[in-house]
Each structure stands twice: as structure tokens, then as C-alpha cells.
matplotlib code that plots the C-alpha trace (Angstrom):
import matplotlib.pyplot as plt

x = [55.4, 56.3, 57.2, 58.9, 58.6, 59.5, 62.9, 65.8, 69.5, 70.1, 74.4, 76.3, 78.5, 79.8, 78.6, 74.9, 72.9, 69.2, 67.5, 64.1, 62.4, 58.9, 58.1, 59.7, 60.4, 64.5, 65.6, 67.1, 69.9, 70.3, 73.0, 75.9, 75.1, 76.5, 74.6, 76.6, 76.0, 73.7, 74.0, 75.9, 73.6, 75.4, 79.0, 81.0, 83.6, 85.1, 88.2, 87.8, 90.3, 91.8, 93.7, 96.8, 99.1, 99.1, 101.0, 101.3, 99.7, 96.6, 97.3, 95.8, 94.4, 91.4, 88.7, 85.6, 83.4, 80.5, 77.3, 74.5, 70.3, 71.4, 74.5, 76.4, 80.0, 79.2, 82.4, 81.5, 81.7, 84.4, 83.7, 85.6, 85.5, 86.1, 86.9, 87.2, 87.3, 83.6, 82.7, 82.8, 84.4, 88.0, 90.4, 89.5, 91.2, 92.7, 93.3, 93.5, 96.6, 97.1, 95.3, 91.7, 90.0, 90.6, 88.8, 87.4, 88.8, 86.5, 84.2, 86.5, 88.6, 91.8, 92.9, 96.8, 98.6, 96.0, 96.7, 95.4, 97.9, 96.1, 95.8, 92.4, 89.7, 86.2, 87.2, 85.3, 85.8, 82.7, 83.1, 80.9, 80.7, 78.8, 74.5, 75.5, 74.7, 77.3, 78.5, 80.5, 82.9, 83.2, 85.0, 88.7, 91.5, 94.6, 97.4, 100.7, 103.8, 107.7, 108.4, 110.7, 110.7, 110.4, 107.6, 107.3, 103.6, 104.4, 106.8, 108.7, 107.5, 109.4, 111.0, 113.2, 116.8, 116.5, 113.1, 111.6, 110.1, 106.2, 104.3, 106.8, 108.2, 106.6, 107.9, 106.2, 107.4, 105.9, 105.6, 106.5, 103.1, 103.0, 101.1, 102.2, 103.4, 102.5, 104.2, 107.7, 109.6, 112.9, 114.7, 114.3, 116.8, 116.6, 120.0, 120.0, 120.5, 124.3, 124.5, 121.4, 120.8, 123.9, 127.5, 128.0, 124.6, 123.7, 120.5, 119.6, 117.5, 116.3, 117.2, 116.9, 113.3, 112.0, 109.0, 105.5, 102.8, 105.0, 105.5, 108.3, 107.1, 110.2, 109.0, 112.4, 113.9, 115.6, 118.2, 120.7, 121.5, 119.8, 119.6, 116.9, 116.0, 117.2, 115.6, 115.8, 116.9, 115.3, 117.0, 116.7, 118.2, 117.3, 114.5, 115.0, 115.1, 113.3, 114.1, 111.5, 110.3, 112.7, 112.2, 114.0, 115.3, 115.3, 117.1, 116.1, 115.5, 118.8, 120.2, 123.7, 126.6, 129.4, 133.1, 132.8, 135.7, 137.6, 140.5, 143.6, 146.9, 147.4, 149.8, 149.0, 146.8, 146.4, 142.6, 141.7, 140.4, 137.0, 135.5, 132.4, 129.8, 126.6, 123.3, 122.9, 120.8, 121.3, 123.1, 125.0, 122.6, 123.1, 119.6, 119.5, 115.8, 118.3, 119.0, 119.2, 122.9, 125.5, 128.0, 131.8, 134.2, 137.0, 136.2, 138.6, 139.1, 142.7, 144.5, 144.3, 141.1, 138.7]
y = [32.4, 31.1, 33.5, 32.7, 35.3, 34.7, 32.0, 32.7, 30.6, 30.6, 30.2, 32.8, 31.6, 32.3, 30.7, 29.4, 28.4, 28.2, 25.3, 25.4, 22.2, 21.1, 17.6, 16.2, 20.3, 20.5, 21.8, 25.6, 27.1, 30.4, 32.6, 32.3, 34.4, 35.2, 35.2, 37.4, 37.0, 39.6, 42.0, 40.8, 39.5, 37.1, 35.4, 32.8, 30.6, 29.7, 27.8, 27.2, 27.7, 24.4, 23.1, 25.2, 25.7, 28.9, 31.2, 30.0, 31.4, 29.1, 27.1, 27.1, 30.7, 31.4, 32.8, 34.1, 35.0, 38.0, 35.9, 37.3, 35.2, 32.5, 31.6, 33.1, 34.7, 39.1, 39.2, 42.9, 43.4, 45.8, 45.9, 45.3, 42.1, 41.4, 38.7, 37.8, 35.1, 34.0, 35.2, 32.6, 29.8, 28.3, 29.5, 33.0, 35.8, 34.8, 37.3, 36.6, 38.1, 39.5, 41.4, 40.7, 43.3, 42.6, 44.2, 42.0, 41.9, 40.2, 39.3, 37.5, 38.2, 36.6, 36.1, 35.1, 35.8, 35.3, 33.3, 32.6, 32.8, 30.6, 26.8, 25.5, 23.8, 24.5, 27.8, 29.3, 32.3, 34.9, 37.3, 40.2, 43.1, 46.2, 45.6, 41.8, 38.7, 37.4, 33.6, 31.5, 29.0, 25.5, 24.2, 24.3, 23.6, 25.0, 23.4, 24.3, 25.2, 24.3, 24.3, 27.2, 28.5, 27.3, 28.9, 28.3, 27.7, 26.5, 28.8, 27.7, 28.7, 29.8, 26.4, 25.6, 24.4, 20.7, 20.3, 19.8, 22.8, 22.2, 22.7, 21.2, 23.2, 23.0, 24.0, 23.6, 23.7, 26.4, 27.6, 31.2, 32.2, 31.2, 28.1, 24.6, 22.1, 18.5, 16.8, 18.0, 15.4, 16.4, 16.8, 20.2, 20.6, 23.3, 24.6, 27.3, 30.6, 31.7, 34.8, 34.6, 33.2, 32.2, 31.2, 27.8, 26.5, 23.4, 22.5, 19.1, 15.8, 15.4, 18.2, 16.7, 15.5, 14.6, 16.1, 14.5, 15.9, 19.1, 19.5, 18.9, 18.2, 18.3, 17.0, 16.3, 19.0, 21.1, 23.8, 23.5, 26.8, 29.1, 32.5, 35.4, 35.8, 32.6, 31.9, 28.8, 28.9, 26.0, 25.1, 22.8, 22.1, 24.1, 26.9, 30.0, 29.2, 30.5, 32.0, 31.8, 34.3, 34.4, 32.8, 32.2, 29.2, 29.5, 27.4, 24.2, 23.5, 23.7, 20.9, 21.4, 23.8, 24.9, 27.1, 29.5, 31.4, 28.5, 29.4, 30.0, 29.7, 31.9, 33.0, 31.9, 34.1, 36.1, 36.8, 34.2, 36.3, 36.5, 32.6, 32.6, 29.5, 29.3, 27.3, 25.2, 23.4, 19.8, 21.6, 23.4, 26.7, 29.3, 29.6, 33.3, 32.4, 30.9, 32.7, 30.1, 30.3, 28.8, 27.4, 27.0, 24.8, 22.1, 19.0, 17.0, 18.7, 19.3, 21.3, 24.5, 26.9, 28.9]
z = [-41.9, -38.1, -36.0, -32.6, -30.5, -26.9, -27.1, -25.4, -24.7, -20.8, -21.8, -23.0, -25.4, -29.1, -32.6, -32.0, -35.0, -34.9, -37.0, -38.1, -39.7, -40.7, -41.5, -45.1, -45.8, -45.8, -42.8, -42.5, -40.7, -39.1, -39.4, -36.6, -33.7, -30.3, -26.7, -23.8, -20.1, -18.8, -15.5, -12.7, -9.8, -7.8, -7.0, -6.9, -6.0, -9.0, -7.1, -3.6, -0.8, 0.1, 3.4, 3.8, 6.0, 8.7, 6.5, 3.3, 0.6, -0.5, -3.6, -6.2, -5.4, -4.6, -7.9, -7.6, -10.7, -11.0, -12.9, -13.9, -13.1, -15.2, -14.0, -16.8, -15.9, -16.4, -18.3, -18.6, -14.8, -13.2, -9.5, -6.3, -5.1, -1.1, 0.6, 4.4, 7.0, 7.8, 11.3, 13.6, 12.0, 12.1, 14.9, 17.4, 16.4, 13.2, 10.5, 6.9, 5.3, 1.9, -1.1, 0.3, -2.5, -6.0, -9.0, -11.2, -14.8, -16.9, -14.4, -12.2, -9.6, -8.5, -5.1, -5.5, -2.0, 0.7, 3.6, 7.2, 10.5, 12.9, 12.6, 13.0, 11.6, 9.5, 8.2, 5.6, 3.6, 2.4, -0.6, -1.1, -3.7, -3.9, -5.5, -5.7, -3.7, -2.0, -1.1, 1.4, 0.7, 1.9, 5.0, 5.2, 7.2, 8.3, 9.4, 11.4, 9.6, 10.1, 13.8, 14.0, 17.6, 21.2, 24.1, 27.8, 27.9, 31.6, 33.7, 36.7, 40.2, 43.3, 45.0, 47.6, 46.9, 45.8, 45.5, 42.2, 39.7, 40.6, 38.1, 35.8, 33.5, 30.4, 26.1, 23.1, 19.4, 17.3, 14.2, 13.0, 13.9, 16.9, 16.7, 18.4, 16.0, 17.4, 14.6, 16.6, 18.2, 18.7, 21.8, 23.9, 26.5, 29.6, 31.3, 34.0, 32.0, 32.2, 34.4, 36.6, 40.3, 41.7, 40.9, 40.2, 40.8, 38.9, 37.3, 38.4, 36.9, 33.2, 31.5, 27.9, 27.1, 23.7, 22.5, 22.1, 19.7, 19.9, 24.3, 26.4, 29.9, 32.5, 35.7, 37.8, 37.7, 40.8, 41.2, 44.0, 45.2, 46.5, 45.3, 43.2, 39.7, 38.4, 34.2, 32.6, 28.7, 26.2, 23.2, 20.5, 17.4, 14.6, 16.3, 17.9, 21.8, 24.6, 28.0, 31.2, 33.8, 36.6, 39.8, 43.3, 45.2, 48.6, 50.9, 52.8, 56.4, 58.3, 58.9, 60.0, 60.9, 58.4, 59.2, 56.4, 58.1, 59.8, 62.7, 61.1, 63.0, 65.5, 68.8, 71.8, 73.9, 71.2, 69.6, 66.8, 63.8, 63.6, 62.8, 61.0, 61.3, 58.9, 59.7, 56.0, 54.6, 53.6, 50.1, 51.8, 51.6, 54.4, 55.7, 56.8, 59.1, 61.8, 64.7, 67.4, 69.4, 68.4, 71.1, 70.1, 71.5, 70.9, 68.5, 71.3, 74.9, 75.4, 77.9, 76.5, 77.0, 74.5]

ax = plt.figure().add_subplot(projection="3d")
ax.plot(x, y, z, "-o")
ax.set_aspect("equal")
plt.show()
């Protein structure tokens, strides 16, 4: 009799058969017999998250198995199973959305709607469960989504009428979570925002610029009138537009005199209703710093006397 007292099978699996031989004797053949998986000690990733993009469930989702010291899967095991963005990698203050505990049926858990809101790079995901070791998966990316929206990520400034908006006035495309989206190329166009500054102002120089890597930059622009609280509005075709902070135009250095309340015809000797004379600028602006004297008199001297 040989007696084999210390062998064990490091895989858990179903239908093993043991054979035993001994030079020219025939060879003998054990029963079938089963090995299972024993306690859980550790985890993994069974399917790793993969570049996705900022809101969009991963795909395929993400599986993590309970294994026991040899690496077997603890089918037996029944704990919760959480999962969470690795401190410090991918994008500052991202959060990772959906069912992040799952208990484990079988020893695994499935992770089927989780998704990340920021784009960045070299995220990794860490999983953890009560008494067992945890892991951390490999790098991953993610990426922007569909541009849907428009964002002022540069505001106009306080000008004076005619010059240009300095800093230019700058949009970017963006995703539904708020992230730019440099693969955006379409036009963006600004217009002065119907209802604010004043009447009949116009919004002068470029005001359609195409995007590049996502940014429309609008360096020439300049507003004609003078007035408070003007906004300008960005649209483009397809996503939701944007509206800026409001801002003045002041007006320009005067440069000449303007009848805003001309003479009208009147008897003689008789007073000439009031005539009103504003100090402009070169747009035509009344500039309301001006308070030198102002002289009148006839455009060709006649006979008769003011």
C-alpha cells in the first residue's frame, strides 16, 4: 500500500481523476472528484475599465471577482463589493457616477452603469471589500463627449465706444458635462444681446469665427454706442448658446459738436425754442465729461442778429 498523504490541486474545477501507476503494473484510475475554491482573500479585476467617454457608461462593464490564496474565484462569496476613483489620478474633482457597491453573486460582482464626468487622463479605479485585499485597476482615459453647449471662458471688459473688446472675447464648445470638446470646429457667432445697452447699437468686426480645437477667439470686435449693461449672446448651430456678463461702453474723446434740438422756424423777434448742442465723440456719442462753453452763432453772417 502507498499512501499519499499531503497532495493537493491549486484549481478549483469539476471532474478530476487521479492516476496511480507503477512500472509494467496497469495503471489505475480514481473516481471523478470535484475541487471548490476556498475562502475569499483577495480581488480582482476580472474586466477592466477601458477609455470612455465623460458620461457614458463604460463598455464592456467593469467585473471584479472575490478569489481565495490560490487564485481560485470564492464562488461561495456574498459580500459587498466597492468601487471608487483612485485618489489622485485622472482629472481634480471628478466623481464617478452610478451603482459603485454591488454584492457579489457567485463571487463576482458586476459593475454595469458606472461612468466618470470629467475628461482626463491615467484614471484608475480601486475596489475594496470588507476582510479582503483589495486592487487597483490599470490606467484609463476619458474622453469628451458630443459638443452640446457653448461657455464664455473669456468675458468682455468695460471699453470705450469703437475700440475693440480687450481681452478678446473668448467661447468654447462643451460637452454636457461641462468639459471643452477640441474636436469642435464649427462656427460660433456673437451678436449684441437683443434688449440690453442701447437702442440700435451695432456690434462691429468679426462676429463669426470658426472654432479651433473647440475655442472661438474674437479679437476685432467693438460696440458703437455707448451705453450700461450691454451682454453679448454666442450661438452656434446645434448647442445650447451662451450669454456673457454685462459690461459698459463709454464714449470716446469729443471730437465735435452736434444740434440735437436744431432751430426750427420761428417769428421774428420772437424766442427760438430751446436749441440743444451735444459734445460727441467721433460715433456720434454725447460725451457727458464736457463742460467747456459753447458759443452760438450764424454758419454765414447776415444782417440779422442773435
Amino acid at each position: 500500500v502507498a499512501t499519499f498523504d499531503d497532495l493537493s490541486i491549486d484549481k478549483a474545477e469539476t471532474g478530476y481523476r487521479l492516476m496511480a501507476t507503477a512500472g509494467s503494473l496497469a495503471p489505475a484510475t480514481s473516481a471523478r472528484f470535484d475541487v471548490t475554491a476556498g475562502p475569499a482573500t483577495h480581488l480582482v479585476l476580472t474586466v477592466e475599465p477601458t477609455t470612455s467617454s465623460a458620461g457614458s457608461s463604460f463598455s464592456p462593464a467593469v467585473r471584479v471577482a472575490a478569489r481565495d490564496a490560490l487564485d481560485n474565484t470564492a464562488d461561495g462569496y456574498t459580500g459587498a463589493i466597492t468601487i471608487a476613483i483612485t485618489p489622485g489620478t485622472g482629472a481634480g474633482g471628478a466623481t464617478l457616477d452610478g451603482t459603485t457597491t454591488v454584492t457579489a453573486v457567485g463571487g463576482v460582482a458586476t459593475f454595469s452603469n458606472l461612468s466618470i464626468d470629467k475628461a482626463g487622463s491615467g484614471y484608475r479605479l480601486s475596489v475594496a471589500a470588507a476582510n479582503l485585499s483589495g486592487t487597483t485597476s490599470a490606467a484609463f482615459d476619458i474622453i469628451p463627449g458630443a459638443a452640446s453647449q457653448l461657455v464664455f471662458t473669456q468675458q468682455p471688459t468695460a471699453i470705450t465706444a469703437g475700440d475693440l473688446i480687450n481681452p478678446a472675447a473668448v467661447v468654447v464648445a462643451r460637452d454636457a458635462w461641462g468639459n471643452a470638446v477640441p474636436s469642435f470646429t464649427g462656427n460660433v457667432t456673437l451678436d449684441l444681446s437683443a434688449g440690453t445697452g442701447t437702442p440700435g447699437a451695432n456690434l462691429l468686426g468679426t462676429r463669426v469665427v470658426a472654432a479651433s480645437g473647440g475655442v472661438a477667439t474674437f479679437t476685432t470686435l467693438s460696440v458703437n454706442r455707448s451705453g450700461t449693461a450691454y451682454t453679448l449672446a454666442a450661438r452656434a448651430s446645434g448647442l445650447t448658446g451662451a450669454t456673457s456678463v454685462p459690461f459698459d461702453v463709454t464714449p470716446g474723446p469729443v471730437s465735435q459738436l452736434a444740434f440735437i434740438a436744431p432751430p426750427i422756424t420761428t417769428t421774428a423777434g420772437e424766442a427760438i425754442p430751446a436749441v440743444l448742442v451735444a459734445a460727441q465723440d467721433s460715433l456720434g456719442n454725447t460725451v457727458p465729461a464736457f463742460a467747456a462753453a459753447v458759443t452760438m452763432g450764424f454758419g454765414e453772417i447776415g444782417r440779422a442778429h442773435v
